[in-house]
C-alpha positions in Angstrom: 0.0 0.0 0.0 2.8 2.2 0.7 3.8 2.1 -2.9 0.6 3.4 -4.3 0.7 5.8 -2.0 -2.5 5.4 -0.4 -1.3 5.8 2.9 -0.4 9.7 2.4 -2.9 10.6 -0.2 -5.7 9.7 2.0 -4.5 12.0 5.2 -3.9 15.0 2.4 -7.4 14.7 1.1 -9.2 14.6 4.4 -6.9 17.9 5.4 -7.8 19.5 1.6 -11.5 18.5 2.5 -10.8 20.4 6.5 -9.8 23.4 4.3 -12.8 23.4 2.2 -15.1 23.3 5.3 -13.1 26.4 7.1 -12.9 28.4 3.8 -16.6 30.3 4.5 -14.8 31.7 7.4 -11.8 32.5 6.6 -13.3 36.4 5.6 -14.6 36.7 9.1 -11.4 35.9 10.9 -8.2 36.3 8.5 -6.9 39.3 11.3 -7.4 36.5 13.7 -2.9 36.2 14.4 -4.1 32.0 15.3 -6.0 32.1 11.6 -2.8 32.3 9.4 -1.2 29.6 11.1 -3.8 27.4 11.6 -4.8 26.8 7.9 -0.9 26.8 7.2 -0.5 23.8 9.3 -3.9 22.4 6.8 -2.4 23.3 3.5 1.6 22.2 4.6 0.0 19.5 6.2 -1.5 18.3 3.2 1.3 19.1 0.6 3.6 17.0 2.4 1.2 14.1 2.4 0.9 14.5 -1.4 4.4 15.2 -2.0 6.0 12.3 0.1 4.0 9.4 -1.8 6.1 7.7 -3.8 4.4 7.9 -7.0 4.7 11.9 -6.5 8.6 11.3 -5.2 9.2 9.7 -8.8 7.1 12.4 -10.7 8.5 15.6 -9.1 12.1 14.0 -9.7 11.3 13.3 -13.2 10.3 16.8 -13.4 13.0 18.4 -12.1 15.5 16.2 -13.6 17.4 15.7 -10.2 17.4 12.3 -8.0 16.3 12.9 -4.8 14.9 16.0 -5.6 11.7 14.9 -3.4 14.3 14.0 -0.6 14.7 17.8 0.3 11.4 19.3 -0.9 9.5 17.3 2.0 11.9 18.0 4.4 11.3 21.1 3.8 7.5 21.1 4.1 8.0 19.1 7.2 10.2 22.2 8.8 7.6 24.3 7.5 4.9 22.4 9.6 6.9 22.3 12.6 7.3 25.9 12.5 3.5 26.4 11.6 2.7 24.0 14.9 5.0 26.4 17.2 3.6 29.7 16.4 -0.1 28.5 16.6 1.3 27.5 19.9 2.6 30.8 20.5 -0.4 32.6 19.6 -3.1 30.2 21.6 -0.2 31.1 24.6 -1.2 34.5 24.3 0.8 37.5 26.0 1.9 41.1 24.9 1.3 41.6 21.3 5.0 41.9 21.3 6.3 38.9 22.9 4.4 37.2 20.5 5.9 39.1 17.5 9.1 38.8 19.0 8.7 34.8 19.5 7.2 34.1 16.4 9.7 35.7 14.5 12.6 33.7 16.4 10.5 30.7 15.0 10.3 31.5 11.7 13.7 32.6 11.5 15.1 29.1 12.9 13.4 27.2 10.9 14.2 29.3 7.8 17.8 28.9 8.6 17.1 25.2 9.3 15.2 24.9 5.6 18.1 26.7 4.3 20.2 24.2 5.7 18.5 21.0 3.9 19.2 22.8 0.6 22.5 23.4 1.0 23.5 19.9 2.5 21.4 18.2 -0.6 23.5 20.3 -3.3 26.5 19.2 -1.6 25.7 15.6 -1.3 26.4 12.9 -4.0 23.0 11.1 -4.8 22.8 9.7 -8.1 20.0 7.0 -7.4 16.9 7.3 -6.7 15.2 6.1 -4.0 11.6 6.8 -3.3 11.2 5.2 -0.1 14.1 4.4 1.4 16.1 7.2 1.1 16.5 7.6 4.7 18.5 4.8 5.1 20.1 3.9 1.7 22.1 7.1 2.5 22.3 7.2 6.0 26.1 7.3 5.4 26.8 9.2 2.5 28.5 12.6 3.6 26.6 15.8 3.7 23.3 13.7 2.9 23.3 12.1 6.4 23.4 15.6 8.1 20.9 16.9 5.8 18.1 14.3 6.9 19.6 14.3 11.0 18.7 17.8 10.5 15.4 17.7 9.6 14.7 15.1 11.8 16.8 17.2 15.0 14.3 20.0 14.6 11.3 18.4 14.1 11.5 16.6 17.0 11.9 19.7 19.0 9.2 20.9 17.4 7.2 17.8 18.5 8.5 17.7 22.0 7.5 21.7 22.7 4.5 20.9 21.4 3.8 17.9 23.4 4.9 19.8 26.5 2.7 22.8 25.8 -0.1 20.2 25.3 0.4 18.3 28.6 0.9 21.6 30.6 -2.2 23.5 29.0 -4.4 20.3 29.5 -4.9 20.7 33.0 -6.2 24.3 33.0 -9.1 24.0 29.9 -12.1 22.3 29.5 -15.0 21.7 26.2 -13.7 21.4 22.9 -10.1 23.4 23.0 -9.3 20.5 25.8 -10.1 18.0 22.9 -8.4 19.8 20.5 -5.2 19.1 22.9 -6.2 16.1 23.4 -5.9 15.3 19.8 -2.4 17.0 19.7 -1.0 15.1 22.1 -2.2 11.8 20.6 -0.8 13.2 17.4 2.5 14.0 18.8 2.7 10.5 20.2 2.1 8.7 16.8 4.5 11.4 15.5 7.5 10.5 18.4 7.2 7.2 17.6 7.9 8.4 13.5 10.6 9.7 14.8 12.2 6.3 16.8 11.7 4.5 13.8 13.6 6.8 12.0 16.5 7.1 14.5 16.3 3.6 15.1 16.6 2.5 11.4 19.3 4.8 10.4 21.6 3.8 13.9 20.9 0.6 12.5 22.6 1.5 9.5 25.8 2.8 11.0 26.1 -0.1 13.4 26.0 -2.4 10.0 22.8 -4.0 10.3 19.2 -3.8 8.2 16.3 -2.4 10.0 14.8 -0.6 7.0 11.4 -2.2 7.4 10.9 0.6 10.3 11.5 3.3 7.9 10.1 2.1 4.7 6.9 0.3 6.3 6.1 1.3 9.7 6.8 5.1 9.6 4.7 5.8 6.7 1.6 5.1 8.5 2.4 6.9 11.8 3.5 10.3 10.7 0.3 10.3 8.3 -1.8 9.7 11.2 0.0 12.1 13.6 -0.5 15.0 10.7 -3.8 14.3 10.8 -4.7 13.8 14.2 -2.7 17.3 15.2 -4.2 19.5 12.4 -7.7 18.0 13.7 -6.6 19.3 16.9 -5.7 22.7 15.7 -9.1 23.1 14.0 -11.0 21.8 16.0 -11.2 24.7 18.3 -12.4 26.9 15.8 -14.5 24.3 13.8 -16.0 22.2 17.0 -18.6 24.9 17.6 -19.6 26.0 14.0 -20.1 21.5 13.4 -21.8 21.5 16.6 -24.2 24.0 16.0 -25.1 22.9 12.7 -25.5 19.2 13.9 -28.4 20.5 16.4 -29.6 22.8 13.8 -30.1 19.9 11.5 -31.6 18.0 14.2 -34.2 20.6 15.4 -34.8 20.8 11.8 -35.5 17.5 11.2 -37.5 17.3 13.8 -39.8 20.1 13.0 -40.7 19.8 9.9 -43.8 18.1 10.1 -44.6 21.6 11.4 -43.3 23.2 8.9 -45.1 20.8 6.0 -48.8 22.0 8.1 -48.0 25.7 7.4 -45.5 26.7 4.8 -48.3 26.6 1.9 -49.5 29.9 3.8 -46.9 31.7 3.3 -46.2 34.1 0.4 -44.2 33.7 -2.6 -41.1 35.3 -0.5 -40.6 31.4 0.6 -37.0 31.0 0.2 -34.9 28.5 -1.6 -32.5 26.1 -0.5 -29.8 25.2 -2.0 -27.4 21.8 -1.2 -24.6 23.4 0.3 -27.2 25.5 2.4 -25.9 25.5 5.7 -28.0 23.6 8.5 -28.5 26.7 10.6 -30.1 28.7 7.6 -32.1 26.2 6.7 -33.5 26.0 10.3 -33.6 30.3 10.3 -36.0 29.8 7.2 -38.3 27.1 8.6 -38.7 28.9 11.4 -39.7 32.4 9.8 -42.0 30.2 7.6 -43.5 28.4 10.6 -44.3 31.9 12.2 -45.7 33.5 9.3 -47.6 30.6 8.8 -49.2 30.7 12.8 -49.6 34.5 12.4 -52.0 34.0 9.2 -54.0 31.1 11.2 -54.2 33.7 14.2 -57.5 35.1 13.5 -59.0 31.2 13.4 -58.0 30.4 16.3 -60.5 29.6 18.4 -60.5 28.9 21.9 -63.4 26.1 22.7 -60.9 23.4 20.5 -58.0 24.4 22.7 -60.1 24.1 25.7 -61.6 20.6 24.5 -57.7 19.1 23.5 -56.6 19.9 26.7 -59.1 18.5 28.7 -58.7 15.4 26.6 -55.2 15.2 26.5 -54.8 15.2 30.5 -57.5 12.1 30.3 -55.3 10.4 28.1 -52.4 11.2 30.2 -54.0 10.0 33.6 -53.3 6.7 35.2 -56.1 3.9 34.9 -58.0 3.6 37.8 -57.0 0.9 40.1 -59.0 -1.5 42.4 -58.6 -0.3 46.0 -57.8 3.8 44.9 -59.8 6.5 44.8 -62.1 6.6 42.1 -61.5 9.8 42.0 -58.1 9.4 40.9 -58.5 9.5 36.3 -60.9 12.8 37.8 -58.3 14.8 39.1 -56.3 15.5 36.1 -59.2 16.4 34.1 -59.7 19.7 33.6 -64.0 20.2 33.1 -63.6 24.1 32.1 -64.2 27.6 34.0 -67.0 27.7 36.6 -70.1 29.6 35.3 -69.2 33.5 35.1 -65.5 33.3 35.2 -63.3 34.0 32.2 -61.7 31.5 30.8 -58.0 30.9 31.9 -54.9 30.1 30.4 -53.7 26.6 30.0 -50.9 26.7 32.5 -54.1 27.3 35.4 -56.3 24.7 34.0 -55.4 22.2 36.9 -54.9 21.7 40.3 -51.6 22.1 41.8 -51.5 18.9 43.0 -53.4 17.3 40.3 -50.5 16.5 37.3 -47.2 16.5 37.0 -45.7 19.3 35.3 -44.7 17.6 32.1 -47.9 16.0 31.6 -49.4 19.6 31.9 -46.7 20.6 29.4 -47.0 18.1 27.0 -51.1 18.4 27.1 -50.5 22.0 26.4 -48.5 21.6 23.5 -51.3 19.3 22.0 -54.1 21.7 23.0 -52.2 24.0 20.8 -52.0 21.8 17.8 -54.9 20.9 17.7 -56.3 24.5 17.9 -53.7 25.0 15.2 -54.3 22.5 12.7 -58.3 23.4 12.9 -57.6 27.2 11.9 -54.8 26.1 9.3 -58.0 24.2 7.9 -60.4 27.4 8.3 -58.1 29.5 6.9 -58.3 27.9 3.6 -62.1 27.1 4.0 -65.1 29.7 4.2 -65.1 30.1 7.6 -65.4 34.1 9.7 -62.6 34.9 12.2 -63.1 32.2 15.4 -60.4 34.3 17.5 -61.5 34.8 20.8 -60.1 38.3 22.9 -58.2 35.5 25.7 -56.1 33.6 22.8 -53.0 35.0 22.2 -49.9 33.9 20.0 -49.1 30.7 20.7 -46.3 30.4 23.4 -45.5 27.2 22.5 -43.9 28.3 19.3 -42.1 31.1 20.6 -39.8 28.4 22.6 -37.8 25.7 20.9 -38.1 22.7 22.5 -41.9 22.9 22.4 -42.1 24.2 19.1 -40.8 20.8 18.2 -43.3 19.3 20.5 -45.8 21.2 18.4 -45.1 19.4 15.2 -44.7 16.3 17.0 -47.9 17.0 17.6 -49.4 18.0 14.5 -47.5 14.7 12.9 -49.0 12.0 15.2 -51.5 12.8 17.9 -54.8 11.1 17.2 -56.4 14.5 19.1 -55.1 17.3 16.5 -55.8 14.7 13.9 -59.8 14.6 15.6 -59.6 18.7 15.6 -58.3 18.5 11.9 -61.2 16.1 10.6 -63.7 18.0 12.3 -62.4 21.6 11.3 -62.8 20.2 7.5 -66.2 18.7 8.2 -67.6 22.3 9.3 -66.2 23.6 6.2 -68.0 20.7 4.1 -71.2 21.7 5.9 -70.5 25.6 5.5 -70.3 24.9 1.6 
């Protein structure tokens, strides 16, 4: 597998695809000093997993028309990355503006000087063939070649032990999704380490006469792929955790509230927006939402108190216990509500019940179907040839003003047998009207 180069084009297309989720945003926060960095370490990242395959080693030296050529460019990109890694660092550290200047430019400086170094050391090396995946280790003792590739590998391990350290140490003091994001670094810098041993450990072999080459032709590969990935998931995830995470419940709520959305959307006007398949989840809900209260504002007028009244009371029957042998009967009574007394107002839903008589989320839920019910009746008058129903005590449904029972609302509407009743009978009247 190593050969095709599977193993690295698969890590560079999941970073490429990282890049292409974080590229709306990049307008928004390209001042951001942790935004330049942090899509550096993406787009490095994922250069040096194309570029260190060895099917792109042979076409970039055939290119060029220089052996080895490859040898240099990814150790070069691998500097690169570890320099990118340290100043993220530096700037998630925080500090005076020009501490962090003045450390950031130390890093880019040291590693420019160590880049510089890899070039030079190549052109003076003699490397006439052409290895494309041992090249570590086939050369581990050819002059000026074997400091070229200890000095790569010299500075990216600092790179990976400071950021290991910072990782350990910051650990401790953060919590929610920058804590994973370390987590993930560390993790990464682990599977990275152990790159490194095999490296180290292959090449020693070398100069001590032996053939270890299996641990830098077949078990490297695979663990600096996966540490490149696992610590540029790291680095994003901070600023791509909440954006996904927000869009996963918005896609959820959604989901969930469309049946809703299906009930009223016909009444609104031809304003109703388009979506689009890369509309984001969190637009998409903004629209359905906006639709689902136009939609309740043109059923307002219909709305009529007496089906409210009549789901509720039947919605806390349905809700009650059965009656047992040996309690009182007057137990299925007590969370029935029979309506106001004779000469009082109506009240709202929320005092339709002794204190004592349900629990609260029984009330709620009866509530929410009272609602839909009344609801789905006016959607039907609305269409029909019915007067205004609205009586002076309803007002705007407070059950769509709040999430969670706005999706309790078009649960409703979807599948209780009561808003179905209050639909049928809502179309009969118009039948009989006609």
């Amino acid at each position: 597998m190593n050969g095709s180069g599977l193993v690295f084009y698969v890590p560079g297309a999941v970073l490429l695809i990282v890049v292409a989720i974080k590229a709306p945003s990049l307008q928004r926060t390209w001042r951001d000093p942790a935004t330049l960095p942090s899509n550096a370490i993406l787009l490095i990242g994922a250069a040096v997993c194309v570029l260190s395959a060895p099917p792109t080693i042979t076409a970039v030296n055939a290119f060029t028309g220089i052996a080895n050529f490859s040898g240099p460019l990814v150790y070069s990109g691998m500097s690169a990355l570890s320099a990118a890694y340290l100043v993220l660092m530096i700037a998630w550290r925080g500090g005076p503006r020009s501490a962090i200047r003045r450390r950031t430019l130390l890093v880019v400086a040291l590693y420019t000087l160590v880049i510089i170094g890899i070039v030079v050391l190549f052109g003076l090396a003699d490397v006439p063939v052409e290895r494309t995946r041992d090249m570590d280790t086939y050369y581990a003792t050819t002059p000026y070649m074997r400091e070229m590739i200890l000095l790569y590998l010299a500075f990216h391990t600092l790179a990976t032990a400071a950021l290991t350290g910072m990782c350990l140490s910051w650990r401790r003091m953060i919590t929610g999704v920058t804590r994973t994001g370390l987590t993930l670094i560390g993790i990464g810098s682990c599977f990275d380490l152990s790159y490194q041993a095999a490296k180290y450990t292959s090449m020693a072999a070398r100069w001590t006469g032996h053939d270890w080459d299996t641990l830098s032709t077949d078990v490297s590969p695979p663990l600096v792929a996966t540490a490149g990935v696992l610590v540029a998931a790291g680095f994003a995830l901070p600023r791509l955790g909440p954006p996904l995470a927000d869009n996963v419940r918005a896609w959820h709520r959604y989901r969930l509230q469309k049946p809703l959305w299906a009930e009223l959307h016909e009444l609104r006007g031809p304003a109703t927006a388009e979506f689009r398949w890369w509309t984001s989840p969190v637009v998409r809900l903004t629209q359905q939402e906006i639709t689902i209260l136009d939609g309740v504002l043109a059923c307002a007028p219909y709305l009529d108190q007496e089906i409210r009244d009549a789901a509720y009371a039947e919605a806390l029957r349905q809700s009650a216990p059965p009656t047992e042998p040996g309690t009182a009967l007057g137990l299925r009574r007590r969370w029935t509500w029979t309506g106001p007394r004779k000469g009082q107002a109506s009240p709202a839903p929320t005092d339709r019940h002794r204190a004592d008589a349900a629990p609260q989320t029984v009330l709620e839920d009866a509530r929410v179907v009272a609602d839909a019910a009344m609801l789905a009746a006016a959607r039907v008058r609305v269409t029909g040839r019915h007067d205004s129903h609205r009586t002076p005590e309803v007002k705007l449904l407070e059950t769509v003003e709040r999430p969670r029972t706005r999706v309790g609302l078009a649960r409703a509407i979807d599948t209780s047998p009561i808003v179905a009743a209050a639909r049928r009978r809502a179309a009969l009247q118009d039948v009989h009207q006609e």
